[in-house]
Backbone and ligand atoms as CSV (ligand in chain L), in Angstrom:
chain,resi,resn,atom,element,x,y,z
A,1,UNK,N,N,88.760,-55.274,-87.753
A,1,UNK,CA,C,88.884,-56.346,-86.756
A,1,UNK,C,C,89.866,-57.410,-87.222
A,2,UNK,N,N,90.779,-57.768,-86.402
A,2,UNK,CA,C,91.666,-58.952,-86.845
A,2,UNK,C,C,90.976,-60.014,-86.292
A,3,UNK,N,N,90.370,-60.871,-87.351
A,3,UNK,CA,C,89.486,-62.236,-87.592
A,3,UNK,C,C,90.212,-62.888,-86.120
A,4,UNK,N,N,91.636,-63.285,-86.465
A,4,UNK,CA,C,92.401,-64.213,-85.767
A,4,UNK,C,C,92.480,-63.703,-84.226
A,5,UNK,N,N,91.870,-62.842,-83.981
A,5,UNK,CA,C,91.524,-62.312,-82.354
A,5,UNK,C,C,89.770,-62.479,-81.832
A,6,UNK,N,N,88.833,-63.365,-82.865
A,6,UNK,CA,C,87.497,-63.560,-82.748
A,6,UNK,C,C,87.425,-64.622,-82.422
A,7,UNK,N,N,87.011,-64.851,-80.899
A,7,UNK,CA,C,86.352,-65.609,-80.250
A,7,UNK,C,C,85.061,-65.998,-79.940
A,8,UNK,N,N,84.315,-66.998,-79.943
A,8,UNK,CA,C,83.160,-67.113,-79.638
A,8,UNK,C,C,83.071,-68.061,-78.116
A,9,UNK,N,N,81.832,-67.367,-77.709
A,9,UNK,CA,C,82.249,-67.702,-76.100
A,9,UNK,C,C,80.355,-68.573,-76.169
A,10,UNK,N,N,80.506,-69.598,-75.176
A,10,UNK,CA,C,79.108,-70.272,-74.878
A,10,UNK,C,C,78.883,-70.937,-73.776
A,11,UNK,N,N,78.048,-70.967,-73.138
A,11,UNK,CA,C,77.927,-72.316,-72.210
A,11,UNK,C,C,76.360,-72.028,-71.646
A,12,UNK,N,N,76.190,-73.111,-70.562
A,12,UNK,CA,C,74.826,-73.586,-70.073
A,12,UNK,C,C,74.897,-72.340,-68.700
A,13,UNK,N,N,74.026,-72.631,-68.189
A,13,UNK,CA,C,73.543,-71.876,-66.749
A,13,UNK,C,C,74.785,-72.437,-65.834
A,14,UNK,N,N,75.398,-73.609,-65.890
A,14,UNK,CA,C,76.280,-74.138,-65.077
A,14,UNK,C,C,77.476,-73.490,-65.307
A,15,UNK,N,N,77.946,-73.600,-66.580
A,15,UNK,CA,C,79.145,-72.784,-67.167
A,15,UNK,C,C,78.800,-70.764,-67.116
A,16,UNK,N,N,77.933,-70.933,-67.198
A,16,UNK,CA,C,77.588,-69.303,-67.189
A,16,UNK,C,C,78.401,-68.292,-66.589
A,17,UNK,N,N,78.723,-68.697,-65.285
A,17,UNK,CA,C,79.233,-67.399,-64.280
A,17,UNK,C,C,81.323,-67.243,-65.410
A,18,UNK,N,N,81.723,-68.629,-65.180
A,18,UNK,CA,C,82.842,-68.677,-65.706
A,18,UNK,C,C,82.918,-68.075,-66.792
A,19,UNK,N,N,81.966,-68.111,-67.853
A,19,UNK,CA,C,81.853,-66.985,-69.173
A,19,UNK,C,C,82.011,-66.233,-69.290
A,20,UNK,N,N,81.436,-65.426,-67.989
A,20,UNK,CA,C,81.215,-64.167,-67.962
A,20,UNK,C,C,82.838,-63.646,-67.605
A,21,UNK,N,N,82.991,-64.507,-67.025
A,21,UNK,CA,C,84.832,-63.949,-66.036
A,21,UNK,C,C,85.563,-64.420,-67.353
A,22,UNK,N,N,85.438,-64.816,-68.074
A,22,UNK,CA,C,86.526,-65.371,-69.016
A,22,UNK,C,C,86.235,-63.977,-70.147
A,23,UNK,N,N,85.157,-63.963,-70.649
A,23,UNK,CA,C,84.674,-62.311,-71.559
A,23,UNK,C,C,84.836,-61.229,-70.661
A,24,UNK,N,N,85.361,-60.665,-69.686
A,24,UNK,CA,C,86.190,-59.669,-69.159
A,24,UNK,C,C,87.271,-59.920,-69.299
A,25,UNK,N,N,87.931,-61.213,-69.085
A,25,UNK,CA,C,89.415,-60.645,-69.367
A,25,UNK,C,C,90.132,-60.950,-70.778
A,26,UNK,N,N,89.331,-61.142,-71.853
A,26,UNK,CA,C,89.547,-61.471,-72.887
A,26,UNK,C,C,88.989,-59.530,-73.599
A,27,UNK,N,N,88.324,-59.386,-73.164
A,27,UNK,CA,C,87.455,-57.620,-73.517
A,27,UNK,C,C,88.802,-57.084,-73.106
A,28,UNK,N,N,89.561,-57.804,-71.966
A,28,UNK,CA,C,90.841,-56.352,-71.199
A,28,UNK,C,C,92.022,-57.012,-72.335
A,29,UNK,N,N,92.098,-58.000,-73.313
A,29,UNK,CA,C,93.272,-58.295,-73.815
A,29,UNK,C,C,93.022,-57.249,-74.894
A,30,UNK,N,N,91.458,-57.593,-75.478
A,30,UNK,CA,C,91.297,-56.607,-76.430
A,30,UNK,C,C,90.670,-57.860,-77.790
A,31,UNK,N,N,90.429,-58.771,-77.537
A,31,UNK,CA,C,89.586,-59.345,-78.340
A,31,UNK,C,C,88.905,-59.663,-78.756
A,32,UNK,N,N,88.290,-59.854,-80.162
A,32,UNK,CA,C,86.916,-59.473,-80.268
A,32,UNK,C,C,86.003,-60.804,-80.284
A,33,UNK,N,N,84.859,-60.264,-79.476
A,33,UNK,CA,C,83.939,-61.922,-79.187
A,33,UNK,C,C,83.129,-61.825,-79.900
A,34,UNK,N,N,82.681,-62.685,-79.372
A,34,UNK,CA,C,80.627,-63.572,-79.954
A,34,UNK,C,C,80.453,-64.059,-78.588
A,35,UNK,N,N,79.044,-63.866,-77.917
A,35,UNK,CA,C,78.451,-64.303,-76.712
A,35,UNK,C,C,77.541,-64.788,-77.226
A,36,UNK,N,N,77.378,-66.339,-77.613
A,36,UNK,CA,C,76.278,-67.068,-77.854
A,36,UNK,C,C,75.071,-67.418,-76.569
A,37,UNK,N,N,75.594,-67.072,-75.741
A,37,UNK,CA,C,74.922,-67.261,-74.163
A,37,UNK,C,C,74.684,-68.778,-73.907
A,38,UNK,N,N,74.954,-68.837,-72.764
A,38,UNK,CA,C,73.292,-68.868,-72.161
A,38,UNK,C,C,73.462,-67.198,-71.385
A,39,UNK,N,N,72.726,-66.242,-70.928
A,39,UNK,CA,C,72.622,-64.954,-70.571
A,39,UNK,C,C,71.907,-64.811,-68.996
A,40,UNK,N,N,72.007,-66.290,-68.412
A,40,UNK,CA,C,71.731,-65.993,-67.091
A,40,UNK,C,C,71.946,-67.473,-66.572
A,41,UNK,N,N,71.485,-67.828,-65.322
A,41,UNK,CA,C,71.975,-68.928,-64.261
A,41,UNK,C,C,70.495,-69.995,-64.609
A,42,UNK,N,N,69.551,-69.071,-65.240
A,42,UNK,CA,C,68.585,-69.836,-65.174
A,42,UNK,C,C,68.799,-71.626,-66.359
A,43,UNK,N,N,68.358,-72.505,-65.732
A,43,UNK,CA,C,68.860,-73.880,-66.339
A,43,UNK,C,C,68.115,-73.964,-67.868
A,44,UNK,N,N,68.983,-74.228,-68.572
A,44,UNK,CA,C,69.350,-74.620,-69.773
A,44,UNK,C,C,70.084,-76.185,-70.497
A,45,UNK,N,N,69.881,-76.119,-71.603
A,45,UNK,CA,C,70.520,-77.790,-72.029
A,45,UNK,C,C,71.945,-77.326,-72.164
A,46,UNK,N,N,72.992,-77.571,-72.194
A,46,UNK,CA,C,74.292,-77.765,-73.115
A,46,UNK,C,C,74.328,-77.649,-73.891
A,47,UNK,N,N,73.821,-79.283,-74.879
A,47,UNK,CA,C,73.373,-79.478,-76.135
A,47,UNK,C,C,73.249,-78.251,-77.101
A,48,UNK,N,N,72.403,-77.746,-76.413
A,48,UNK,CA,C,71.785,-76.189,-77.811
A,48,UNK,C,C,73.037,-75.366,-77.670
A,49,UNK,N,N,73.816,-74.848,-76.776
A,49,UNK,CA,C,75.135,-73.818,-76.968
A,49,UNK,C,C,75.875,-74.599,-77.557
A,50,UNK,N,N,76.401,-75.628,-77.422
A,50,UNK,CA,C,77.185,-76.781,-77.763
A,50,UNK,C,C,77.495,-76.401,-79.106
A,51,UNK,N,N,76.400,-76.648,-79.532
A,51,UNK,CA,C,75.743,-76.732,-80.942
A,51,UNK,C,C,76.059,-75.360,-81.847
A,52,UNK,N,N,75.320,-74.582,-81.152
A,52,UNK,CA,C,75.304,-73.289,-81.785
A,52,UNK,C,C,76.795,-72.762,-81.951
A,53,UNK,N,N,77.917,-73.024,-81.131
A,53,UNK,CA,C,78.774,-72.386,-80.823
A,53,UNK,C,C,79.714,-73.348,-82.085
A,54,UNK,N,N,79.351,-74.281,-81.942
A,54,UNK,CA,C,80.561,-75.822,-82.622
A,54,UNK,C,C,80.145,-75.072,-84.140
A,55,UNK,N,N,78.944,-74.623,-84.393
A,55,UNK,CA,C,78.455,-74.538,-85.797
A,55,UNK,C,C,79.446,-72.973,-86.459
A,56,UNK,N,N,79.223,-71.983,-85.341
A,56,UNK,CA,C,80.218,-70.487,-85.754
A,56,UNK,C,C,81.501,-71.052,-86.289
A,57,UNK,N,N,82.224,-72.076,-85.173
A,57,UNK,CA,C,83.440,-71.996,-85.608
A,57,UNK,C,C,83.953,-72.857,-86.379
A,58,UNK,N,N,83.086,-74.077,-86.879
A,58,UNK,CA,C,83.104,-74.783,-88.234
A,58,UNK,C,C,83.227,-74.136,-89.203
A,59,UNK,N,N,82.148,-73.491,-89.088
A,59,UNK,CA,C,81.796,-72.564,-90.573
A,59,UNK,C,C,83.296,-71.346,-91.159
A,60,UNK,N,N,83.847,-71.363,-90.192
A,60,UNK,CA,C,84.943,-69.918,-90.314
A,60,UNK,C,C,86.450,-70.464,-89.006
A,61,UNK,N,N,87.239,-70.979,-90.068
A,61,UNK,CA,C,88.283,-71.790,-89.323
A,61,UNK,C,C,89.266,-70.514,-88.903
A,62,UNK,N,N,88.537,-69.525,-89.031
A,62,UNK,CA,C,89.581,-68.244,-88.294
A,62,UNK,C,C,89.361,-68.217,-86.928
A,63,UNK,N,N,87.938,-68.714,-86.752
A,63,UNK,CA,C,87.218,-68.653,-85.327
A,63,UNK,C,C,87.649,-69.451,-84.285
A,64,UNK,N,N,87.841,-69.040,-82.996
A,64,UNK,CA,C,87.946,-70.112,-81.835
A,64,UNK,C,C,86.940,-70.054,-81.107
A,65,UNK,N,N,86.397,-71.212,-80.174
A,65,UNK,CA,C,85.528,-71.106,-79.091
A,65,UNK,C,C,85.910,-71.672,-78.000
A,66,UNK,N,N,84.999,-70.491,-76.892
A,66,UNK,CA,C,85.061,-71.270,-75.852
A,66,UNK,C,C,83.949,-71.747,-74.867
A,67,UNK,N,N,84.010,-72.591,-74.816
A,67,UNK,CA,C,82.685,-73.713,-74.059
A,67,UNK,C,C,82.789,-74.215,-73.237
A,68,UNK,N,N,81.499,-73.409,-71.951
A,68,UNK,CA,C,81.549,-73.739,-70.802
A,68,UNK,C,C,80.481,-74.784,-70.188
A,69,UNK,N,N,80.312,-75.632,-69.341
A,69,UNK,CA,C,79.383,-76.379,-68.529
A,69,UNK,C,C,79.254,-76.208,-67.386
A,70,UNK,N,N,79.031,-77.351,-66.627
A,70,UNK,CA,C,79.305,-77.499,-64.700
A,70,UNK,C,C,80.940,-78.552,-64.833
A,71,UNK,N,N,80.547,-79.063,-65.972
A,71,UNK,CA,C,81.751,-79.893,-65.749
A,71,UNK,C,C,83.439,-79.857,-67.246
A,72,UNK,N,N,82.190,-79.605,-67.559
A,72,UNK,CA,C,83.270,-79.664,-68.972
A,72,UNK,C,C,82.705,-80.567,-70.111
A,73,UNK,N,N,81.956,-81.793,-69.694
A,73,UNK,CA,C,82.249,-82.879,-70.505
A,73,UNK,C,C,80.998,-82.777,-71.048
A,74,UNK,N,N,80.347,-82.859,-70.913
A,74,UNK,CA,C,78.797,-82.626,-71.786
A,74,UNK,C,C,78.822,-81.707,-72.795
A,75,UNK,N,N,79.149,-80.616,-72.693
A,75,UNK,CA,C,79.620,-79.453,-73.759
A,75,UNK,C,C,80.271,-80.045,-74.846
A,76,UNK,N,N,82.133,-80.865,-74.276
A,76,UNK,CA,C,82.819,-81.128,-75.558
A,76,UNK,C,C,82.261,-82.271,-75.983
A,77,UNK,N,N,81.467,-83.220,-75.159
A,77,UNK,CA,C,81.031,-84.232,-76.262
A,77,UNK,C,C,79.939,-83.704,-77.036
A,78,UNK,N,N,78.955,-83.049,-76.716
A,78,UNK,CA,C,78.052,-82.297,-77.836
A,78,UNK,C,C,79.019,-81.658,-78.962
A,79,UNK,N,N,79.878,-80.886,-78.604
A,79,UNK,CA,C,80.612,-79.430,-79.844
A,79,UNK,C,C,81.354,-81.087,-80.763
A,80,UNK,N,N,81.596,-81.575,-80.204
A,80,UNK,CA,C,82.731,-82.685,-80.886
A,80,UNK,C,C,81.890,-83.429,-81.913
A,81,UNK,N,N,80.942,-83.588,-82.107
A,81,UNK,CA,C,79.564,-84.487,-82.532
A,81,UNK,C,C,80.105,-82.910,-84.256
A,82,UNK,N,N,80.015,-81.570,-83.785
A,82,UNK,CA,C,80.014,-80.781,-85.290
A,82,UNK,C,C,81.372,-81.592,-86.004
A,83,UNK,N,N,81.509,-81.784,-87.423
A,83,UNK,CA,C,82.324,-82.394,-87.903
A,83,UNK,C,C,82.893,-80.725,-88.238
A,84,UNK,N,N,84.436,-80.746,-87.804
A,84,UNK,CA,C,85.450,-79.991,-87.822
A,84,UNK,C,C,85.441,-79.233,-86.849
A,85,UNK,N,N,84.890,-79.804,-85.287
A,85,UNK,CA,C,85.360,-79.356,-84.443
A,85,UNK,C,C,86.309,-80.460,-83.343
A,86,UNK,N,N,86.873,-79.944,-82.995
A,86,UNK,CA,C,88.191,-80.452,-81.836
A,86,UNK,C,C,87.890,-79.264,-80.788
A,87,UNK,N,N,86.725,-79.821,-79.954
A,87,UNK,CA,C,86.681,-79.414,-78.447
A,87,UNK,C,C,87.145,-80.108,-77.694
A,88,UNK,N,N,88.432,-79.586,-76.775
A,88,UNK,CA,C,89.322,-79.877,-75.761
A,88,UNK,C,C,89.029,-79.927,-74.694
A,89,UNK,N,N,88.630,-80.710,-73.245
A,89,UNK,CA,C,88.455,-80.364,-71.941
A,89,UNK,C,C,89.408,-80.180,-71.665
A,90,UNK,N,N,89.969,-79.507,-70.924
A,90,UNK,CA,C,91.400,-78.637,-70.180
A,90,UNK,C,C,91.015,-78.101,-68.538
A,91,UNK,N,N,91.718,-78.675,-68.025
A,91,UNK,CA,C,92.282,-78.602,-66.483
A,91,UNK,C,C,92.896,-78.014,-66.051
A,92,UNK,N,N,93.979,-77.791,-67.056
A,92,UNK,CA,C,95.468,-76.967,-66.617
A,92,UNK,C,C,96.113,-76.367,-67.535
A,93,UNK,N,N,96.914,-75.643,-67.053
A,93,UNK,CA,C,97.576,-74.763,-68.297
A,93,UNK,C,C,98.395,-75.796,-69.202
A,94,UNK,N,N,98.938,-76.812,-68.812
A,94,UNK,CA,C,99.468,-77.500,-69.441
A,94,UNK,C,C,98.916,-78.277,-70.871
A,95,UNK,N,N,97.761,-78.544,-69.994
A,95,UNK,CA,C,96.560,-79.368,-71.122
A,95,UNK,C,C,96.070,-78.441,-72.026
A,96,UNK,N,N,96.291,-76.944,-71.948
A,96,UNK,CA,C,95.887,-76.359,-72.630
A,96,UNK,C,C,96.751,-75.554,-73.786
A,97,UNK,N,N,97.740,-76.040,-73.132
A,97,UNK,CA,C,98.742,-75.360,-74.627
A,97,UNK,C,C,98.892,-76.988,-75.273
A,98,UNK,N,N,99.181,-78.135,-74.606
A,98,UNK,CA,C,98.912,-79.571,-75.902
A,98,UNK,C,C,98.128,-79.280,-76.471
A,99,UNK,N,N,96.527,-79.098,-75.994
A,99,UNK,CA,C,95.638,-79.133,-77.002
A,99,UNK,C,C,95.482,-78.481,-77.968
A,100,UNK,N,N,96.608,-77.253,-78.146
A,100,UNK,CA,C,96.633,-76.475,-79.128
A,100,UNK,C,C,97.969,-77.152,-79.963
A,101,UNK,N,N,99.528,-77.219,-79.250
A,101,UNK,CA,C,100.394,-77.838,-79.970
A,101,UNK,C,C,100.502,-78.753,-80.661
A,102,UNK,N,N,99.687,-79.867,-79.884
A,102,UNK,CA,C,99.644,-81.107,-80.720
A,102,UNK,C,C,98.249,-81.618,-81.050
A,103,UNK,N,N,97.162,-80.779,-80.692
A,103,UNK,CA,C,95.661,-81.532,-81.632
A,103,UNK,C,C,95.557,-79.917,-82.176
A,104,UNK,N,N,96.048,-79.015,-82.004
A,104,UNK,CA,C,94.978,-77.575,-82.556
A,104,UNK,C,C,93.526,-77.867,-82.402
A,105,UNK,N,N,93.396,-78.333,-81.031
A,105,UNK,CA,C,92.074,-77.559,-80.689
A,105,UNK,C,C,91.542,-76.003,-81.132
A,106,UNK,N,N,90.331,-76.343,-81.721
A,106,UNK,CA,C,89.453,-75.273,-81.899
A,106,UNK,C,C,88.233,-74.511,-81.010
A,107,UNK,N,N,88.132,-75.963,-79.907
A,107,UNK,CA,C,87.182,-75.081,-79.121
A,107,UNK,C,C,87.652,-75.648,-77.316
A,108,UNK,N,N,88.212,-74.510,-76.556
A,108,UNK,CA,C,88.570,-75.080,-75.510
A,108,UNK,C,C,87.350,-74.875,-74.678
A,109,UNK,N,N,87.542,-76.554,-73.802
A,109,UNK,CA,C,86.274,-76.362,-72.702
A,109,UNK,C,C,86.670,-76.566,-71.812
A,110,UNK,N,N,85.584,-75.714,-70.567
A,110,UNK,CA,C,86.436,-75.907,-69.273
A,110,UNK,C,C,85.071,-75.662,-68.831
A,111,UNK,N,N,85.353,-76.657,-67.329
A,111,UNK,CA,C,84.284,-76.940,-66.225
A,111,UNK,C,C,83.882,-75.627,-65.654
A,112,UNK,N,N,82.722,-75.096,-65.167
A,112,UNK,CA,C,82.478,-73.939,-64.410
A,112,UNK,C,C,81.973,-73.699,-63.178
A,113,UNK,N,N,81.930,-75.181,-62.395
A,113,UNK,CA,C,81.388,-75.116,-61.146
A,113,UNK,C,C,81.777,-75.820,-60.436
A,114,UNK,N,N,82.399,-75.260,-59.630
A,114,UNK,CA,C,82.794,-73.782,-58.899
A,114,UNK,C,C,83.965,-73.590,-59.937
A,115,UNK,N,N,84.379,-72.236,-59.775
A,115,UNK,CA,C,85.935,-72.336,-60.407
A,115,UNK,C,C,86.527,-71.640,-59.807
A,116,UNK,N,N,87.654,-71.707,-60.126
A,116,UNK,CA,C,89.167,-70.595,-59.795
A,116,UNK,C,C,89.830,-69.814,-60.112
A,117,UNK,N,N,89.474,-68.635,-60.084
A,117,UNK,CA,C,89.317,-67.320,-60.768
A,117,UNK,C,C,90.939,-67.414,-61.511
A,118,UNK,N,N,91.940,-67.410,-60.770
A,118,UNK,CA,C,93.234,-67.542,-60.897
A,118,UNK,C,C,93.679,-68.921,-61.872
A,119,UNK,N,N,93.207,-69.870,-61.711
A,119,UNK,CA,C,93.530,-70.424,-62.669
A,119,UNK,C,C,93.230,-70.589,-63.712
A,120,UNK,N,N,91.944,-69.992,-63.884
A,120,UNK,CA,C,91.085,-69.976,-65.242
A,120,UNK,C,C,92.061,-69.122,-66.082
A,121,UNK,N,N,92.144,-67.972,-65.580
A,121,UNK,CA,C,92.902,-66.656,-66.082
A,121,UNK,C,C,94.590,-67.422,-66.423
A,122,UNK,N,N,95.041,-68.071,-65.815
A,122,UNK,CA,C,96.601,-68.928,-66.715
A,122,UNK,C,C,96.484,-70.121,-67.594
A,123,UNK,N,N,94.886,-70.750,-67.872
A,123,UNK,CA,C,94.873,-71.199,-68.775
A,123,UNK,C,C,94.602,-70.802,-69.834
A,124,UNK,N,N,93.691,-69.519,-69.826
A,124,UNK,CA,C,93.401,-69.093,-70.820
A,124,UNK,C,C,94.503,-68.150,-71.785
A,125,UNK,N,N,95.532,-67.529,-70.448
A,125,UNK,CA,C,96.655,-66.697,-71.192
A,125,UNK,C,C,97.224,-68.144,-71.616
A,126,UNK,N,N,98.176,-69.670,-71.154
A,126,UNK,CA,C,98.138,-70.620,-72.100
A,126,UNK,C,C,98.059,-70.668,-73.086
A,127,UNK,N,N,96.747,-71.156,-73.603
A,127,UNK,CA,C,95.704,-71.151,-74.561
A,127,UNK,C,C,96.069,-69.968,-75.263
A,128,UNK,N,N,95.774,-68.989,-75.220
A,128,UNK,CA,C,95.803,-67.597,-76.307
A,128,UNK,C,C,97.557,-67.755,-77.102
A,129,UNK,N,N,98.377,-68.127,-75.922
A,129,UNK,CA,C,99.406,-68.004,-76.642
A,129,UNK,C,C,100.068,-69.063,-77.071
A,130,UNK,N,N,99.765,-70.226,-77.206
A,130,UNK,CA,C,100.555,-71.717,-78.016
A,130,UNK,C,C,99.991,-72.123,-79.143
A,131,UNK,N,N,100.915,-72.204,-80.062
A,131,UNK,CA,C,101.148,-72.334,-81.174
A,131,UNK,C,C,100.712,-73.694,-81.518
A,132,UNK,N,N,100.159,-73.928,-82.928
A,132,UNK,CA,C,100.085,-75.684,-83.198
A,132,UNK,C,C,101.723,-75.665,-83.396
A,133,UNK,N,N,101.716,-77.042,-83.461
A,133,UNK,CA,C,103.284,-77.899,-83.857
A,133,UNK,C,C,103.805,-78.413,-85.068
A,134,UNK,N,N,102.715,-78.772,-85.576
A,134,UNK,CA,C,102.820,-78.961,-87.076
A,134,UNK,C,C,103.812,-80.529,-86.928
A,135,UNK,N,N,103.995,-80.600,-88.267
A,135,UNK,CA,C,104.979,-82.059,-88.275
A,135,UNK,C,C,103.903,-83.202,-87.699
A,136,UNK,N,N,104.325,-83.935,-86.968
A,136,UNK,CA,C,104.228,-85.708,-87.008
A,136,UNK,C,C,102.605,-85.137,-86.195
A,137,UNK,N,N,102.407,-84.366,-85.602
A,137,UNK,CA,C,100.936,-83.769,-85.551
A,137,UNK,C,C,99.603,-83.668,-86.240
A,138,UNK,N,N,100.322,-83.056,-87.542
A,138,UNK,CA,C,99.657,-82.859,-88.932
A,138,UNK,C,C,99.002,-84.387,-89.293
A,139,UNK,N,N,99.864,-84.944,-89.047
A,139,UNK,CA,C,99.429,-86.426,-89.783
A,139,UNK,C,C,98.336,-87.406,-88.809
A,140,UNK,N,N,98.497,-86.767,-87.627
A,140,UNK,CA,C,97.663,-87.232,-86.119
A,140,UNK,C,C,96.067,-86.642,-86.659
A,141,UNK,N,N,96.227,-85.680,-86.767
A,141,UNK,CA,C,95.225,-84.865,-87.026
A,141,UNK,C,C,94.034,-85.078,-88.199
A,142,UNK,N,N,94.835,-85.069,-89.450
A,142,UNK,CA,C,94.524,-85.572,-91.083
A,142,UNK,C,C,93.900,-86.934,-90.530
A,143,UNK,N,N,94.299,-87.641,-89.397
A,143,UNK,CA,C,93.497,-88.819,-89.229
A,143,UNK,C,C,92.338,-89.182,-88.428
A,144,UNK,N,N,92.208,-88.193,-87.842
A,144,UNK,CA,C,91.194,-87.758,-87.231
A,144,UNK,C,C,89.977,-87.485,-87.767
A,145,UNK,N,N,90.458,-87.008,-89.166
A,145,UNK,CA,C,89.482,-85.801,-89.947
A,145,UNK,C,C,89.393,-86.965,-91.233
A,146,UNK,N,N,90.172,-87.874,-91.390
A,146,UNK,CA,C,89.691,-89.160,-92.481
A,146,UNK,C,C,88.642,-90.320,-91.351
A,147,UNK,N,N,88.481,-90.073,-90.211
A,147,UNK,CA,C,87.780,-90.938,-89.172
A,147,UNK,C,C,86.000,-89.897,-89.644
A,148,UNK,N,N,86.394,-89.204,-89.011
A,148,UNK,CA,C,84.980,-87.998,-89.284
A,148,UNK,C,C,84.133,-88.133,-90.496
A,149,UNK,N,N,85.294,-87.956,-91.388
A,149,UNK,CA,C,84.267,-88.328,-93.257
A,149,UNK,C,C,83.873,-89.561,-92.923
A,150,UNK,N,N,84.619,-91.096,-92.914
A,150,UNK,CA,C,84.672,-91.737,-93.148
A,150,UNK,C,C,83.303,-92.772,-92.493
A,151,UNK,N,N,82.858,-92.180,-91.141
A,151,UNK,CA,C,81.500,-92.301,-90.282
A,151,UNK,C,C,80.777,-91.213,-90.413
A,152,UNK,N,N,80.807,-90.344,-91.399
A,152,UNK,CA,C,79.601,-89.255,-91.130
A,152,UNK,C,C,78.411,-89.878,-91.637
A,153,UNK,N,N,78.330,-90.709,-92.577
A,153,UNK,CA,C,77.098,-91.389,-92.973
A,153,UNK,C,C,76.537,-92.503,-92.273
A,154,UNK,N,N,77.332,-93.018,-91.472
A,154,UNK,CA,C,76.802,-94.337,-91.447
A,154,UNK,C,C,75.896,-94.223,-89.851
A,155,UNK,N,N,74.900,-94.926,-89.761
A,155,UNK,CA,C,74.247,-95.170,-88.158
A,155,UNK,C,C,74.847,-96.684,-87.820
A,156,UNK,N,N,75.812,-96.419,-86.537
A,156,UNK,CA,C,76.013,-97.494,-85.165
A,156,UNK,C,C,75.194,-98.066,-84.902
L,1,LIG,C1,C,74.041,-79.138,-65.722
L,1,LIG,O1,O,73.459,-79.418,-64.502
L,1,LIG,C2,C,75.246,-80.029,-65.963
L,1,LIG,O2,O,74.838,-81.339,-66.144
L,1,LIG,C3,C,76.057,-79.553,-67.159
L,1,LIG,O3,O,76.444,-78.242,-66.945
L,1,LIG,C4,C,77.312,-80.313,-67.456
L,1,LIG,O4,O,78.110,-80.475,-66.322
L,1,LIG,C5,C,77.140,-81.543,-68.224
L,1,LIG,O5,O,78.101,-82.246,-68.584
């Protein structure tokens, strides 16, 4: 298995249906997943996939995820809470190759209710194929990740 083609896929009952359409056409590219579920429509927290999913791809920076909701935003603010994750909400194909060029997002999220079969499918080809940027990025980033240490202890 080439690591760098392992995806891990997650979301709530809201995000669910979109999962499922996003792990078919990622199965037809030929890449290899993780289905953390949720495994049906029936209602569920966020929080717990959030979680579970932010934790795979911490642990193994070969890993990407992707994390679904009703909206998007509940998901990446839960996955974002794991320290060394950069979950992205993404709209458009556009937003979705920045979030790779210039933050290297690690876990893209996208809203799932209702969606658009067609556009899901050009963000995600997007996404699969943009490169980070490196340069004046790198240093965007490194500061991000001196913010993270720097409050992991303390209570607000
Ligand atoms: C679930 O009803 C919904 O709140 C959730 O999927 C998500 O949109 C939260 O941000």
């Amino acid at each position: 298995m080439d690591i760098k083609k392992f995806i891990v896929l997650g979301a709530d009952h809201a995000g669910y249906e979109i999962k499922e359409f996003i792990k078919e056409q990622l199965t037809n590219l030929g890449y290899a997943l993780e289905d953390i579920g949720t495994d049906s429509t029936k209602n569920v927290d966020y929080p717990d996939f959030a979680e579970k999913l932010g934790l795979r791809v911490a642990k193994n920076p070969a890993k990407k995820g992707i994390l679904t909701c009703g909206t998007g935003i509940g998901a990446s603010i839960a996955a974002n809470k794991i320290p060394g994750i950069k979950a992205a909400l993404v709209h458009d194909e556009k937003e979705a190759i920045l979030s790779i060029e210039h933050n290297n997002a690690n876990v893209l999220v996208l809203g799932g209710r209702p969606f658009d079969k067609k556009k899901v499918k050009k963000i995600l080809l997007a996404w699969l194929n943009a490169k980070f940027q490196g340069g004046r990025h790198t240093r965007r980033i490194n500061k991000i990740e001196k913010i993270e240490k720097k409050y992991s202890h303390e209570i607000i």
